[in-house]
N, C-alpha and C positions, 0 to 999 in steps of 0.2 A: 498630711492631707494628700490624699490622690490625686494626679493632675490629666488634666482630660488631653484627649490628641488635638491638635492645632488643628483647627478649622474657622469658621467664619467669625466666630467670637474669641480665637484665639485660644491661649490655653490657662486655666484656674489658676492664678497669682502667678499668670507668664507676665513677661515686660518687655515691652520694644522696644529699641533704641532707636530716636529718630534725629536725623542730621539733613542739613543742606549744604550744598557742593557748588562751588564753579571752580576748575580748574585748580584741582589738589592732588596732582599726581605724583609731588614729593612728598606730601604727609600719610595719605589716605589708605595705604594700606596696614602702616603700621597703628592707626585708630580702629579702623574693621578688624585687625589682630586681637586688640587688648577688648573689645564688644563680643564675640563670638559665644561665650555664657549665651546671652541676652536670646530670647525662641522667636528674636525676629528685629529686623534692622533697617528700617525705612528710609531711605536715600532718595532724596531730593535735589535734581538739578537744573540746574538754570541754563543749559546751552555749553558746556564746558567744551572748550576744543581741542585737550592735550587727553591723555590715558585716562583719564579719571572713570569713564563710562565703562573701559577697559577692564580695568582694576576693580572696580567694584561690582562688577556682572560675576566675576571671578572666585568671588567669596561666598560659599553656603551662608543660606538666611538670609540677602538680599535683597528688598524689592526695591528695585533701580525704576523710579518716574522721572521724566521729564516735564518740569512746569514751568514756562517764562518768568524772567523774573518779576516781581511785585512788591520787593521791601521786606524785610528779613521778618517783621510779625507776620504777613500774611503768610508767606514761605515758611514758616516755620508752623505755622496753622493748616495746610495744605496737608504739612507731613503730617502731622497729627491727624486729622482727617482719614489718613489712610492706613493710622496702625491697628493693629488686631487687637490687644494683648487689652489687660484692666490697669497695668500700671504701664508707663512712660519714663522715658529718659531720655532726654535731652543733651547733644551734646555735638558740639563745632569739629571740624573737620581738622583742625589742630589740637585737639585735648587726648587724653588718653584716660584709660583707667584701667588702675591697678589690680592685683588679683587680691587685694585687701580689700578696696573700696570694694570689687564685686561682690566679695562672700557678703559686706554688708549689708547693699544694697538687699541679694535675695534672701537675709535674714531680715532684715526691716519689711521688706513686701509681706511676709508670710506673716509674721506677726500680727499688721492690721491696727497700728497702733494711732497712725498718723495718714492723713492725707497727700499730704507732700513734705518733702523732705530739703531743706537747703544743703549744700557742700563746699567745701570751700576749693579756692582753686588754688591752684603753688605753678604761681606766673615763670617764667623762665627767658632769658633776655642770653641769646644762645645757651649757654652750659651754666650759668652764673644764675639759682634760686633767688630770685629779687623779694626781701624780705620785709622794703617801706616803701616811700613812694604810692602807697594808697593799692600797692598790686597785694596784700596780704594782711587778711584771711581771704579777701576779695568773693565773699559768699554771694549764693547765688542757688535760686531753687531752679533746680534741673530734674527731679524726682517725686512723680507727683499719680494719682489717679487719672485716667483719661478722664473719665466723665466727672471730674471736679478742678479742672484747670483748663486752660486757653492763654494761647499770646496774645500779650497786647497786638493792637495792629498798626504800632510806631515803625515806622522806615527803618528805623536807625534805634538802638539802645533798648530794644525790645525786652520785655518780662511777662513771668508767667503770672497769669492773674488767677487766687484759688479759690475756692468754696470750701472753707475743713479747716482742719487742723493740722499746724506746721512743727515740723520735728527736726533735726538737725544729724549730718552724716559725721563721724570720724576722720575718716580717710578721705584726704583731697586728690580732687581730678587734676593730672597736671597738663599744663597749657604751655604749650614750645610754639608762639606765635613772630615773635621778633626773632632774627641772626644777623641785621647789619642795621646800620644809618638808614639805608635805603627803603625798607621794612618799615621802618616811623615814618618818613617823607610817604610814602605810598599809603597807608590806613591816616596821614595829617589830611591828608587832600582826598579820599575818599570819604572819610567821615564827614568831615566840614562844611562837601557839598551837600548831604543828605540834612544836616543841622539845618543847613542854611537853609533849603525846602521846606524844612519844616519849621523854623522859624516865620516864613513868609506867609506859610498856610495858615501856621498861626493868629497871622497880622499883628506880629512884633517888629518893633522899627528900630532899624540897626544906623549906627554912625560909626566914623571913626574915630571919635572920642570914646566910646561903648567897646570896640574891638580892642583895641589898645588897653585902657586898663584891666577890661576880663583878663585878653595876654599876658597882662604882669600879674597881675594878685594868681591868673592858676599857676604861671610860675613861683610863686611866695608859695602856695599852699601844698602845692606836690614836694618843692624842694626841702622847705623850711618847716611849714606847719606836718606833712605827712615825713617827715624824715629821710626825704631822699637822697641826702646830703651822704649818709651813711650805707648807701649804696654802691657808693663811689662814680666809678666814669658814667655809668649806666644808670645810676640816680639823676647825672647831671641830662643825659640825653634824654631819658623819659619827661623828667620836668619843663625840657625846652620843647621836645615834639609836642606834649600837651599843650601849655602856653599856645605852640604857634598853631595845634589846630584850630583852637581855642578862637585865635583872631582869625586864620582863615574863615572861620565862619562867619562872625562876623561880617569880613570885610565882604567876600562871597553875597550873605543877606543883602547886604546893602547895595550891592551894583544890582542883585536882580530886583530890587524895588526900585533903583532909579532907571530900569529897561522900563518896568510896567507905568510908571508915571508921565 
């Protein structure tokens, strides 16, 4: 099929790839490497104050906006808002994709067979493919028509919501998010407080009776029921980071409902 020149509707079965950024100036060029296929790559940041803005001006195909942050659905809908292209690809300032997955991806667009597409992702806990522990096939639709999907607009744990039919990819995107202890302490207490918000918006009421068992059974069910056991050192650190976000939140919930009361 002929594909038209890029302009305001983009180009005939083009795909943009859209991310958002705060301060990823040790990942982010080597993700803008492995996207460079894709006829356009929609960069969204929240205020980053290290090279990030740098680094990504730097890379043909581009479009670096600035938008305050507002919670990873609407940020992530924002980007979408501003891509060109009839299909969409989604994907976090930590993931990459391989030159397998791509040829996929623009054999599946062109086809037309499906609406959106799931992938699976191959988590990575520094060098070590973490294989249980609930991190694998760890699917997730990233690959989708513009005008047949939207993010939800959750703060936190956000997905794509579609209209169509769903197909599924081969080749997984792989995710190098964790390299120490520090990395889980740091995404335990950012997530937690986002849960916690959204817990209370909810007007779910949290104890510490409620924090403490969740804490224990998602440790049972990471370690024992998802097999993280068999992960080894990094099975045991995943299981406990989750657990203790788990109660962070929790506990979090609860102090900011006994501020409001």
């Amino acid at each position: 099929m002929k594909r038209k020149l890029a302009g305001e509707d983009g180009v005939e079965n083009g795909i943009s790839v859209i991310m958002i950024v705060y301060n990823e100036e040790s990942v982010i060029a080597a993700t803008l490497e492995s996207v460079l296929w894709a006829d356009e790559i929609v960069v969204v940041d929240s205020g980053s104050t290290d090279r990030t803005p740098e680094i990504c001006r730097s890379f043909p195909k581009v479009r670096f906006i600035y938008q305050p942050w507002d919670g990873f659905g609407k940020q992530k809908n924002f980007a979408l808002k501003h891509a060109s292209n009839p299909w969409v690809f989604s994907l976090d300032a930590d993931e990459s994709v391989s030159p397998a997955l791509a040829a996929e991806i623009r054999r599946v667009i062109n086809s037309a067979a499906c609406d959106g597409y799931v992938v699976k992702r191959k988590n990575f806990y520094g060098a070590q493919w973490i294989r249980h522990s609930g991190w694998w096939p760890d699917e997730v639709l990233r690959l989708f028509r513009r005008n047949a999907g939207r993010f939800s607009d959750r703060p936190v744990h956000e997905s794509v919501e579609l209209t169509g039919k769903v197909g599924r990819l081969e080749n997984p995107i792989e995710h190098r998010s964790f390299h120490s202890v520090a990395d889980f302490i740091k995404k335990a207490d950012s997530y937690s407080t986002l849960g916690a918000e959204l817990m209370c918006q909810k007007g779910y009421r949290s104890s510490a009776t409620k924090a403490f068992t969740h804490g224990v059974y998602t440790f049972f069910k990471t370690y024992i029921l998802r097999l993280g056991f068999l992960d080894g050192r990094a099975g045991l650190l995943i299981a406990a980071s989750n657990a203790a976000g788990v109660f962070y939140r929790y506990m979090k919930a609860l102090e900011m409902q006994e501020r409001e009361s």
